[in-house]
PyMOL Python script that loads the backbone (N, CA, C, O; Angstrom):
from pymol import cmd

cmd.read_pdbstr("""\
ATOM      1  N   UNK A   1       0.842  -1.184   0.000  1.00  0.00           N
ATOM      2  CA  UNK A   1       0.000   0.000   0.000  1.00  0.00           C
ATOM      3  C   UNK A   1       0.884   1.242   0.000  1.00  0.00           C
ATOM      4  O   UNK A   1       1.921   1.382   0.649  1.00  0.00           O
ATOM      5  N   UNK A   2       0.432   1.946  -0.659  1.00  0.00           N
ATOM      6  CA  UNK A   2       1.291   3.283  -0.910  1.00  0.00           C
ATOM      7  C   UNK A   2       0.428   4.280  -0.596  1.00  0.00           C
ATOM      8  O   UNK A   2      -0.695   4.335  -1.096  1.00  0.00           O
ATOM      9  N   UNK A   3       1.114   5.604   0.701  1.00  0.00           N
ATOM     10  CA  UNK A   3       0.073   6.231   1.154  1.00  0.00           C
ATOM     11  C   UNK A   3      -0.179   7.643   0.372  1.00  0.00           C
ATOM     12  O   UNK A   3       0.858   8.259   0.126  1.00  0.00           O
ATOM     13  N   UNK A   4      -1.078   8.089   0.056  1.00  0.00           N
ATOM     14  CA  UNK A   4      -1.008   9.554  -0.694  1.00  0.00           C
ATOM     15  C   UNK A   4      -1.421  10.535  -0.275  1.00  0.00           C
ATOM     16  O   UNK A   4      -1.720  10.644   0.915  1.00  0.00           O
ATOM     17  N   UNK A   5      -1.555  11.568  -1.197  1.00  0.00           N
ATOM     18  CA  UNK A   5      -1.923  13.038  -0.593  1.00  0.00           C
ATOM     19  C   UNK A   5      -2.623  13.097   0.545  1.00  0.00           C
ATOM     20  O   UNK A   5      -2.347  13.839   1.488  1.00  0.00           O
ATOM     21  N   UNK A   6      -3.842  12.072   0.479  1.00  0.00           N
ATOM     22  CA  UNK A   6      -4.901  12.555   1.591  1.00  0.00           C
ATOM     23  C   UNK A   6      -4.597  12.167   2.706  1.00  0.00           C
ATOM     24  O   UNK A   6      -5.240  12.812   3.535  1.00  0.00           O
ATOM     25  N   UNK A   7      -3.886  11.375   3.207  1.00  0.00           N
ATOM     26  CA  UNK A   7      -3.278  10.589   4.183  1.00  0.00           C
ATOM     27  C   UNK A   7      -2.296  11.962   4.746  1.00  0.00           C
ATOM     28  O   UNK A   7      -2.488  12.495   5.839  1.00  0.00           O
ATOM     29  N   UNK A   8      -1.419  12.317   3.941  1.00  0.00           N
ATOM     30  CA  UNK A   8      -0.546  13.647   4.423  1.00  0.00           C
ATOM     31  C   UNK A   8      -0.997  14.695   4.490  1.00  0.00           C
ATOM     32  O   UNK A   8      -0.424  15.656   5.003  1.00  0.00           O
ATOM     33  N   UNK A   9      -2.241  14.710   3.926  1.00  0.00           N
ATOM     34  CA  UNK A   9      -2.841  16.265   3.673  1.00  0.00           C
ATOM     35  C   UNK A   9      -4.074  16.068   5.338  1.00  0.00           C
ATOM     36  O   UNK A   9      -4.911  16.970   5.338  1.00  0.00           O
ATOM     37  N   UNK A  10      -4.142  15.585   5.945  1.00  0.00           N
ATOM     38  CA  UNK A  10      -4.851  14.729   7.296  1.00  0.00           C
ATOM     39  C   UNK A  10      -3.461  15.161   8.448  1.00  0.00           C
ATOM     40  O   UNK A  10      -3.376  15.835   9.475  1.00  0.00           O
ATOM     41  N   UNK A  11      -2.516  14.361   7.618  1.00  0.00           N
ATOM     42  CA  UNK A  11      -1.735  14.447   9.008  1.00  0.00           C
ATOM     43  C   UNK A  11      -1.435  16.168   8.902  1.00  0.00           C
ATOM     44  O   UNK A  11      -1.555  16.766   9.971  1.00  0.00           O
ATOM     45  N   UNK A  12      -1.125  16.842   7.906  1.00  0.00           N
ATOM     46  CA  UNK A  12      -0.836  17.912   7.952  1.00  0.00           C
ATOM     47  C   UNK A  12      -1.984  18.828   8.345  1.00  0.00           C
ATOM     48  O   UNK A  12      -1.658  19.373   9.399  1.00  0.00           O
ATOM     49  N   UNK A  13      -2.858  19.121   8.059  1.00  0.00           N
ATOM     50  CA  UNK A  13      -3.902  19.688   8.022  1.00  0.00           C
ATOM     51  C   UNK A  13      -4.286  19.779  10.079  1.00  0.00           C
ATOM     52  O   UNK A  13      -4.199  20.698  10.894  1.00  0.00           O
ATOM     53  N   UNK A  14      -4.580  18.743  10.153  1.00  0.00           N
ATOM     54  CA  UNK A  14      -4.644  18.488  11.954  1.00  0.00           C
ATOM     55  C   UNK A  14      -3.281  19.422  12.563  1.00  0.00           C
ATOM     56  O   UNK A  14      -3.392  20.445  13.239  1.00  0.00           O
ATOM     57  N   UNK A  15      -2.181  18.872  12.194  1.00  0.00           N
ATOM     58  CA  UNK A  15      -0.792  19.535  12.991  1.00  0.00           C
ATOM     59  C   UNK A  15      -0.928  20.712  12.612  1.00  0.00           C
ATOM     60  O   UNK A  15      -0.593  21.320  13.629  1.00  0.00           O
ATOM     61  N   UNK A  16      -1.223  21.588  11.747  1.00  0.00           N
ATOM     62  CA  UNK A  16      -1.169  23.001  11.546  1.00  0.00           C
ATOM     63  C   UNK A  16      -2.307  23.561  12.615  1.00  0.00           C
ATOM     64  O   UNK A  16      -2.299  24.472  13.443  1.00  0.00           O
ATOM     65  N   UNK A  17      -3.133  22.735  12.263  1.00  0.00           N
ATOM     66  CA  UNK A  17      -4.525  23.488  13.424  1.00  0.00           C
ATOM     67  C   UNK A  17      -4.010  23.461  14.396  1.00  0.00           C
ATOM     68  O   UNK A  17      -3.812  24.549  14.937  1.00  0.00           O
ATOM     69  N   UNK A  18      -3.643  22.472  14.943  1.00  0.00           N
ATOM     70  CA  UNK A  18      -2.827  22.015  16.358  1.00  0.00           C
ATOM     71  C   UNK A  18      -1.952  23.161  16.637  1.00  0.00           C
ATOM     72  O   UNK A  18      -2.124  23.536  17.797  1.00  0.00           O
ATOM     73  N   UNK A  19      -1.236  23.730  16.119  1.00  0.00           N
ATOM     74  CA  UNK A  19       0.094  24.402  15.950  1.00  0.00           C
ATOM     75  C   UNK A  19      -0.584  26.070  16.488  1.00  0.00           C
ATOM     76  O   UNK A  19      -0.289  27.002  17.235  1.00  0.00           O
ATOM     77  N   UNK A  20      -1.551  25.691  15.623  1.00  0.00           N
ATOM     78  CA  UNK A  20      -2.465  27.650  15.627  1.00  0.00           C
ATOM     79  C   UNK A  20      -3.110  27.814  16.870  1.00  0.00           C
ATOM     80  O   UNK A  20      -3.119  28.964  17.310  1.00  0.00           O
ATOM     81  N   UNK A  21      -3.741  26.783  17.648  1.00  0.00           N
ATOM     82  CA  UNK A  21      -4.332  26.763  18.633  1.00  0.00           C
ATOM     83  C   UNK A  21      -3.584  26.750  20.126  1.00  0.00           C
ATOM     84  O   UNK A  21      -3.851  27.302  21.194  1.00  0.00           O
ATOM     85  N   UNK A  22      -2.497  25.836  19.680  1.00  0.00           N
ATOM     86  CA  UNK A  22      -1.218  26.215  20.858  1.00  0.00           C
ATOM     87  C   UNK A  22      -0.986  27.965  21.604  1.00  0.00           C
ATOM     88  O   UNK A  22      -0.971  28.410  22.752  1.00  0.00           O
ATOM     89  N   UNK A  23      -0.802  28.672  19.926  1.00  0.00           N
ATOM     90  CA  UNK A  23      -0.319  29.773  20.049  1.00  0.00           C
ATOM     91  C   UNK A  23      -1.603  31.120  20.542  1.00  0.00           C
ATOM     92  O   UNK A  23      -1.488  32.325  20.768  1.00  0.00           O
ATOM     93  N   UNK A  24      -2.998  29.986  20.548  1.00  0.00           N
ATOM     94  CA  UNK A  24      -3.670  31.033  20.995  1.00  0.00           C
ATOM     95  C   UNK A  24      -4.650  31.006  22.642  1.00  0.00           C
ATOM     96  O   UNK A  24      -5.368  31.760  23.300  1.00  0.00           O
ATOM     97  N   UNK A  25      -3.953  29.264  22.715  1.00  0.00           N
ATOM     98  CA  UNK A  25      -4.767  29.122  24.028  1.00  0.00           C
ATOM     99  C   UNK A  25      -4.049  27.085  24.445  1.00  0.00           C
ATOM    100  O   UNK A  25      -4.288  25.889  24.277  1.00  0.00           O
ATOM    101  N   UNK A  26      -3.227  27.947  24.971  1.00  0.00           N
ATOM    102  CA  UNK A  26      -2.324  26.567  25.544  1.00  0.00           C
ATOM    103  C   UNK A  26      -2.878  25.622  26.484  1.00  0.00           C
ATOM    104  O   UNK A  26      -2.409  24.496  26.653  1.00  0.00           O
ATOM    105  N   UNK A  27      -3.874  26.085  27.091  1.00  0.00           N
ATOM    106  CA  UNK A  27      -4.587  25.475  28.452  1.00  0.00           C
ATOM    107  C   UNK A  27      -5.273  24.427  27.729  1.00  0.00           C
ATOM    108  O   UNK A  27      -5.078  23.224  27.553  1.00  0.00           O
ATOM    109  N   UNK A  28      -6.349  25.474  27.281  1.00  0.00           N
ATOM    110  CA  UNK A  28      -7.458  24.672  26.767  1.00  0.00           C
ATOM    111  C   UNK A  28      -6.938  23.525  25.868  1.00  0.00           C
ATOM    112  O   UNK A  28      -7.469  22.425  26.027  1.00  0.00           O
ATOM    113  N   UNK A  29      -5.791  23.675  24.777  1.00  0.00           N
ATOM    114  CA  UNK A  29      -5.527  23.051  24.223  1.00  0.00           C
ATOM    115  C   UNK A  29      -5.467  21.529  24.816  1.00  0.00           C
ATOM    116  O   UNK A  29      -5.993  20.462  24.500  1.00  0.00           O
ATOM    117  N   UNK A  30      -4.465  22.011  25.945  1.00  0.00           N
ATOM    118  CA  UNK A  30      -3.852  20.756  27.302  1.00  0.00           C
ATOM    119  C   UNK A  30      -4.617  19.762  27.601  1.00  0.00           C
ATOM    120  O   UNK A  30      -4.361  18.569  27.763  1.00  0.00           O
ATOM    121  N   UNK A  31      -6.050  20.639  27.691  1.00  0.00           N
ATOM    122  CA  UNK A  31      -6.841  19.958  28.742  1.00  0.00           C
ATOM    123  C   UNK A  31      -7.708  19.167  27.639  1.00  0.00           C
ATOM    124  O   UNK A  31      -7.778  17.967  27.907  1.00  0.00           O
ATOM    125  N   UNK A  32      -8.503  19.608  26.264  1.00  0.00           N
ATOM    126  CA  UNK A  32      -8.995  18.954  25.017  1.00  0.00           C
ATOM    127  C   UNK A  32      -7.836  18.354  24.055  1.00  0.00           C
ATOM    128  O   UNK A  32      -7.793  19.239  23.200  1.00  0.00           O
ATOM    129  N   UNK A  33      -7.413  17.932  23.887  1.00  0.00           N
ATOM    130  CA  UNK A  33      -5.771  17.124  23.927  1.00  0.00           C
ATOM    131  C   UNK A  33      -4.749  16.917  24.242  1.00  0.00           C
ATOM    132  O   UNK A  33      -3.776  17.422  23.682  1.00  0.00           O
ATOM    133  N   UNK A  34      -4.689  16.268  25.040  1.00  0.00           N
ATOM    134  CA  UNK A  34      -3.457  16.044  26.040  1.00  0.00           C
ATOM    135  C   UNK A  34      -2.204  15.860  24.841  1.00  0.00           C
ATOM    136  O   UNK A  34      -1.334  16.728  24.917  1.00  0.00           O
ATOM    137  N   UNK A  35      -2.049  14.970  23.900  1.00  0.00           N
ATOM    138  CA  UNK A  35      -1.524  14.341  23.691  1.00  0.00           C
ATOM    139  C   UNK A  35      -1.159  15.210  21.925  1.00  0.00           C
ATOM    140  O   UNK A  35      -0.906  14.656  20.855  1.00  0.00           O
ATOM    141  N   UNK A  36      -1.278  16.772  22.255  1.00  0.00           N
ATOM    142  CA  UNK A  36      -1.126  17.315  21.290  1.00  0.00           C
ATOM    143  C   UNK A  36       0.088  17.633  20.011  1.00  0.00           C
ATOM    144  O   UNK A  36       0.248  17.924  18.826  1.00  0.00           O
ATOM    145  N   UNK A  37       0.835  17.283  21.452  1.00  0.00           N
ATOM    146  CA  UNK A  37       2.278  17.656  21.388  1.00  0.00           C
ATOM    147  C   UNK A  37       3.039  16.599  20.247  1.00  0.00           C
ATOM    148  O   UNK A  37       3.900  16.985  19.458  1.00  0.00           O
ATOM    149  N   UNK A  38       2.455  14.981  20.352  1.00  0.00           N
ATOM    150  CA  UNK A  38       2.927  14.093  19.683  1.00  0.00           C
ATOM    151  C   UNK A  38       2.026  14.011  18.323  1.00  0.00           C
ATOM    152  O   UNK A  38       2.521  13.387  17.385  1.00  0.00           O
ATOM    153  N   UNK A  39       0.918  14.516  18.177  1.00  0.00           N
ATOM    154  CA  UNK A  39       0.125  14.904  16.861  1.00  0.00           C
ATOM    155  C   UNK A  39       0.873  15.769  16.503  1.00  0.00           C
ATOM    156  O   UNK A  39       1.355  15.256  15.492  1.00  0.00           O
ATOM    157  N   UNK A  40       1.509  17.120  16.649  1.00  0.00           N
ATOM    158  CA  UNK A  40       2.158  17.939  15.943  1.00  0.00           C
ATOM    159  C   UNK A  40       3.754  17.375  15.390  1.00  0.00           C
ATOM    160  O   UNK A  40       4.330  17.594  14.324  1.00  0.00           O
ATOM    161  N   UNK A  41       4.255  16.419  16.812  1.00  0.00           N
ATOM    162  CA  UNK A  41       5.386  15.801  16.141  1.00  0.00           C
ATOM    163  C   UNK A  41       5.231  14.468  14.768  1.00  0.00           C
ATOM    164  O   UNK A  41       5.999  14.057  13.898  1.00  0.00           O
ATOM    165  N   UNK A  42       4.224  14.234  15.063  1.00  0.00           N
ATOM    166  CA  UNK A  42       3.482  13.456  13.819  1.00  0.00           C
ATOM    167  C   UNK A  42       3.904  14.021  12.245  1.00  0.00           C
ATOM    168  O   UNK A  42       4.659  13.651  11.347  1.00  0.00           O
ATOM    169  N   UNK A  43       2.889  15.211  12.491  1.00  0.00           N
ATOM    170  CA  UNK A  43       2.657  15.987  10.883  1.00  0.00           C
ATOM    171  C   UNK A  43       4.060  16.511  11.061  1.00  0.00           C
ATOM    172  O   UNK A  43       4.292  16.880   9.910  1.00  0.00           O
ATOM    173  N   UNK A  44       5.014  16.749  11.671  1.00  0.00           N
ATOM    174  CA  UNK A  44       6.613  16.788  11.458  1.00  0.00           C
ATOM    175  C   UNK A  44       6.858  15.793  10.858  1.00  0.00           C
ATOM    176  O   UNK A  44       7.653  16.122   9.977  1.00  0.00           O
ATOM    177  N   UNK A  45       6.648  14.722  10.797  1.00  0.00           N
ATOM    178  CA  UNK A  45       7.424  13.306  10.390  1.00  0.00           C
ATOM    179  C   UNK A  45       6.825  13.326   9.134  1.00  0.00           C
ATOM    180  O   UNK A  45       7.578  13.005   8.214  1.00  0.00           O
ATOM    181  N   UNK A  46       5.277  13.714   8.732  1.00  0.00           N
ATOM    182  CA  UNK A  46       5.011  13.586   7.714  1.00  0.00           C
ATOM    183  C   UNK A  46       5.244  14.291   6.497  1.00  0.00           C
ATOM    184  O   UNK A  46       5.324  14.062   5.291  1.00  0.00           O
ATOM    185  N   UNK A  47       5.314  15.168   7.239  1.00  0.00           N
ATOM    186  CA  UNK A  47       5.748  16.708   6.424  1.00  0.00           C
ATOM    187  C   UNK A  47       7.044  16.463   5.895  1.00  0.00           C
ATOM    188  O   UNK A  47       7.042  16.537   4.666  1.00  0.00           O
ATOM    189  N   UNK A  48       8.572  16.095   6.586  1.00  0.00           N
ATOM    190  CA  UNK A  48       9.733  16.518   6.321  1.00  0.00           C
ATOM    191  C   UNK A  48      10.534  15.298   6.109  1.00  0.00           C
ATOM    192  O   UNK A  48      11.690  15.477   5.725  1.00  0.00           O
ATOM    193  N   UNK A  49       9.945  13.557   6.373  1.00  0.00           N
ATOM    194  CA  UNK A  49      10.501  12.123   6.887  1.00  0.00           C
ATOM    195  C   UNK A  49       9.570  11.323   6.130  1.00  0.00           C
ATOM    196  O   UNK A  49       9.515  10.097   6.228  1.00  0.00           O
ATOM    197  N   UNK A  50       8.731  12.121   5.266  1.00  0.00           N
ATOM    198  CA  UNK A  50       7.864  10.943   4.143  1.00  0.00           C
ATOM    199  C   UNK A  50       8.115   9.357   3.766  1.00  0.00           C
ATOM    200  O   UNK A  50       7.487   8.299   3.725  1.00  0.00           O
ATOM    201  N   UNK A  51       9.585   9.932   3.488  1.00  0.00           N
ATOM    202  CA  UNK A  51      10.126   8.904   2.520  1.00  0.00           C
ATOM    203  C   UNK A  51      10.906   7.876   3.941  1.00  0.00           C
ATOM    204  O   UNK A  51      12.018   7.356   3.849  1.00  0.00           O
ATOM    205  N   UNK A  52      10.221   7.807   4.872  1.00  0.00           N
ATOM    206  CA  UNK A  52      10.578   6.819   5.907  1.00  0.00           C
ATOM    207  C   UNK A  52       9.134   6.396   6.704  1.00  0.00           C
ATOM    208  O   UNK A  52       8.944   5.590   7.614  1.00  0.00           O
ATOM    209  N   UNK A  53       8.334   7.162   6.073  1.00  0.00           N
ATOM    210  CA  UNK A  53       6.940   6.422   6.519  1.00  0.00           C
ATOM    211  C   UNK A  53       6.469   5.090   6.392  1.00  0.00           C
ATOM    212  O   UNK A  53       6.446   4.785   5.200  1.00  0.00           O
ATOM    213  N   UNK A  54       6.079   4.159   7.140  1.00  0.00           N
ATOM    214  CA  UNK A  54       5.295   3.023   6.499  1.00  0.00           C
ATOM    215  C   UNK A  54       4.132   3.219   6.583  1.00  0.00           C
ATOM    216  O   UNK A  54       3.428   3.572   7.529  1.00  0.00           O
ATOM    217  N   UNK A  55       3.848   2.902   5.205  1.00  0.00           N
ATOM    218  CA  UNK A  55       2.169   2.995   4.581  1.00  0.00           C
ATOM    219  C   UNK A  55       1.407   2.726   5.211  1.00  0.00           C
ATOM    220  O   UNK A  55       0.648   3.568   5.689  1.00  0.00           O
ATOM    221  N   UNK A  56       1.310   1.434   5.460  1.00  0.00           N
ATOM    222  CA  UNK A  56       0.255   0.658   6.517  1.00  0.00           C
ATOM    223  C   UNK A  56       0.101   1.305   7.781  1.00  0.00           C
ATOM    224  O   UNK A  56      -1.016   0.972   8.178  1.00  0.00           O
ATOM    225  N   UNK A  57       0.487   1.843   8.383  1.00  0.00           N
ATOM    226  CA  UNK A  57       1.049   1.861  10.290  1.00  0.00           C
ATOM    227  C   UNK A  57       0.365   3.923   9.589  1.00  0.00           C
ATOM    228  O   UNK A  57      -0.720   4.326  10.007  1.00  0.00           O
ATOM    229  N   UNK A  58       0.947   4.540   8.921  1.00  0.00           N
ATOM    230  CA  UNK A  58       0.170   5.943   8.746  1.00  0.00           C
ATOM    231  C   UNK A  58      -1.469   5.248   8.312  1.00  0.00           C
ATOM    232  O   UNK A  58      -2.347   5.248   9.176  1.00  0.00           O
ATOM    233  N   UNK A  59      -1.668   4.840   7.306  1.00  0.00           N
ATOM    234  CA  UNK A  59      -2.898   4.607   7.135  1.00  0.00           C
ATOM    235  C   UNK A  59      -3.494   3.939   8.201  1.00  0.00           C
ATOM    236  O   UNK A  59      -4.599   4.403   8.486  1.00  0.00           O
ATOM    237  N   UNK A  60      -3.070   2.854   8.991  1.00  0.00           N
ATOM    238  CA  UNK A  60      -3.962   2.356  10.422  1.00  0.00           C
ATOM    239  C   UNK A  60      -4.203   3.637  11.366  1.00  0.00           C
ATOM    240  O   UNK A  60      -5.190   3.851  12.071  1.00  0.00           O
ATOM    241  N   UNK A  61      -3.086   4.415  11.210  1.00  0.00           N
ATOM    242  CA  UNK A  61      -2.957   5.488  12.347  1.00  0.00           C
ATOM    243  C   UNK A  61      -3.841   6.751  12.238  1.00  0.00           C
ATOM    244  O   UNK A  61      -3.935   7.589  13.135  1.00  0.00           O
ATOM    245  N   UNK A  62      -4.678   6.819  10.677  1.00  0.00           N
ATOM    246  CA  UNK A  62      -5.838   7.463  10.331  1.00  0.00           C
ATOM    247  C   UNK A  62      -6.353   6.837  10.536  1.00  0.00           C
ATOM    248  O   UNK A  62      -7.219   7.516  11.087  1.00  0.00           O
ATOM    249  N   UNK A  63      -6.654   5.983  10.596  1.00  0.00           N
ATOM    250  CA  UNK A  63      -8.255   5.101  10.807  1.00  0.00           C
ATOM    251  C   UNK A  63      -9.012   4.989  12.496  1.00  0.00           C
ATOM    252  O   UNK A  63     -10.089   5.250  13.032  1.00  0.00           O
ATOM    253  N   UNK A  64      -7.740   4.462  12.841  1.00  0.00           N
ATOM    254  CA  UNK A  64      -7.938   4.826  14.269  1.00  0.00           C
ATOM    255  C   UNK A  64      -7.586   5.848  15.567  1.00  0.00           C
ATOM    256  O   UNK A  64      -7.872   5.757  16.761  1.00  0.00           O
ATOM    257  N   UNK A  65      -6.945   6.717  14.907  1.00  0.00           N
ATOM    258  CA  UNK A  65      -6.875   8.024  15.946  1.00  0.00           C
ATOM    259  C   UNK A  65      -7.445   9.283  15.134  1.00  0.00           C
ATOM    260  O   UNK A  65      -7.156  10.383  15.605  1.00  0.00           O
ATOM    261  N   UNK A  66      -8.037   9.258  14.245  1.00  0.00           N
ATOM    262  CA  UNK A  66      -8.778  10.722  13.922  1.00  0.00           C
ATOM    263  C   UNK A  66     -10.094  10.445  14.236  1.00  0.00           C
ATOM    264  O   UNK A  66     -10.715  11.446  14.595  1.00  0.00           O
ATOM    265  N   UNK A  67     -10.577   9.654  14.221  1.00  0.00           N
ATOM    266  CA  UNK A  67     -12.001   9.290  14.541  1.00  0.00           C
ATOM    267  C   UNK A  67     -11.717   9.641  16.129  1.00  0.00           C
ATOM    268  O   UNK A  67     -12.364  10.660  16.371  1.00  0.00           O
ATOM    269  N   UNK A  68     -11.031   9.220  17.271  1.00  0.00           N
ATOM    270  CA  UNK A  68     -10.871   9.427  18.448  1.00  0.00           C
ATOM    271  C   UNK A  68     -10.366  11.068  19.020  1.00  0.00           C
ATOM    272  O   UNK A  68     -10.663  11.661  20.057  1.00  0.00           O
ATOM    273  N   UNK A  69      -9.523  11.459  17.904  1.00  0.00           N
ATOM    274  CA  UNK A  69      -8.994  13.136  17.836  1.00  0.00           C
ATOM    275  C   UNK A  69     -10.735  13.938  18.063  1.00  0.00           C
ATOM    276  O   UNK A  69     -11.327  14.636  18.886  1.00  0.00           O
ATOM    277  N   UNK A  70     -10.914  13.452  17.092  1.00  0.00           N
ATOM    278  CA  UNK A  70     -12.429  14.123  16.353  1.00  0.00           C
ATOM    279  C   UNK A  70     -13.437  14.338  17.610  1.00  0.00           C
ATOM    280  O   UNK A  70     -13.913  15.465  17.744  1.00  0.00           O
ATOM    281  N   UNK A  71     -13.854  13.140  18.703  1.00  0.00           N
ATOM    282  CA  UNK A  71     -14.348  12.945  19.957  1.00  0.00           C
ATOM    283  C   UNK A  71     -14.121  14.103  20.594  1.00  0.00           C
ATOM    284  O   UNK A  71     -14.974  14.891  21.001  1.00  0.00           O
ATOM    285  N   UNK A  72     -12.408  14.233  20.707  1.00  0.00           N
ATOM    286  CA  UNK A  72     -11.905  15.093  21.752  1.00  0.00           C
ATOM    287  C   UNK A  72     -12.421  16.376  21.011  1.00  0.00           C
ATOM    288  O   UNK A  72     -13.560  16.686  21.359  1.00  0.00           O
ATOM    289  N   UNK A  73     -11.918  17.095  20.185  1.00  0.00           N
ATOM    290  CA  UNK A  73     -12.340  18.619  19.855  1.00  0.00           C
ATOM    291  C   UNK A  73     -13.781  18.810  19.346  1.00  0.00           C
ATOM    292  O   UNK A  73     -14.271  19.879  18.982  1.00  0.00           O
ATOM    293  N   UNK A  74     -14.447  17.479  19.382  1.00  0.00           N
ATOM    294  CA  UNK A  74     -16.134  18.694  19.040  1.00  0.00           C
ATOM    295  C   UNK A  74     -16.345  18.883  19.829  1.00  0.00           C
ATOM    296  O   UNK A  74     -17.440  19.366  19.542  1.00  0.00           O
ATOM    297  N   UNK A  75     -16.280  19.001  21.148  1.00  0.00           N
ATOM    298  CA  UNK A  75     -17.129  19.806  22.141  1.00  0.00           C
ATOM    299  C   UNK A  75     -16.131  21.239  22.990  1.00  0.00           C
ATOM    300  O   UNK A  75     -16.436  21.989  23.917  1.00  0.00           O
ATOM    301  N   UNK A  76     -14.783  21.110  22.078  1.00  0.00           N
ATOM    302  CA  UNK A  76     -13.996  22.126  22.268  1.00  0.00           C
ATOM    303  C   UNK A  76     -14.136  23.620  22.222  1.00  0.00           C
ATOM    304  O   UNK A  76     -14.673  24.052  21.202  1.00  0.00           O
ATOM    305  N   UNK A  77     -13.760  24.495  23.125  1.00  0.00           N
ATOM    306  CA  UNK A  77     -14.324  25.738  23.294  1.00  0.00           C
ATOM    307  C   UNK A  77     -13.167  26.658  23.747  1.00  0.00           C
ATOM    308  O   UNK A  77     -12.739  26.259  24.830  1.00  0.00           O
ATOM    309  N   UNK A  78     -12.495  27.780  23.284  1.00  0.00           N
ATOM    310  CA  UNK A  78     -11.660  28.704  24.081  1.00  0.00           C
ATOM    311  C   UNK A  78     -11.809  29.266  25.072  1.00  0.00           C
ATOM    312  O   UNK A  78     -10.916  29.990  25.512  1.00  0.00           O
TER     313      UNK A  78
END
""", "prot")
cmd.dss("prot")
cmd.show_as("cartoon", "prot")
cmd.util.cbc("prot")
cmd.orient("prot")
């Protein structure tokens, strides 16, 4: 399996939001994702370490943590 745009354009897309929201409310961020810090180091890996990704393990890693991401920020509020 070979992973493409949408797979990176996911991981990227999340880490940038991630990134913007840091800079405008660190708490809240903390407290509606703990675990923000390693989503942003994520879309680093995807962004700049592509070509050391495995396909499978990014694509499992959409399947089952954006659906769970997704949980955490809809009821998110500044």
């Amino acid at each position: 399996m070979r992973h493409d745009r949408t797979t990176d354009s996911i991981g990227s897309i999340i880490g940038e939001a991630l990134v913007r929201l840091e800079r405008i409310d660190v708490d809240s961020l903390e407290r509606n994702v703990p675990d923000y810090r390693k989503i942003i180091g994520f879309r680093n890996l995807v962004a700049h370490g592509y070509d050391i990704i495995d396909d499978q393990a990014l694509w499992d890693l959409c399947k089952t943590h954006v659906p769970q991401l997704l949980l955490q920020v809809e009821d998110y509020s500044i």
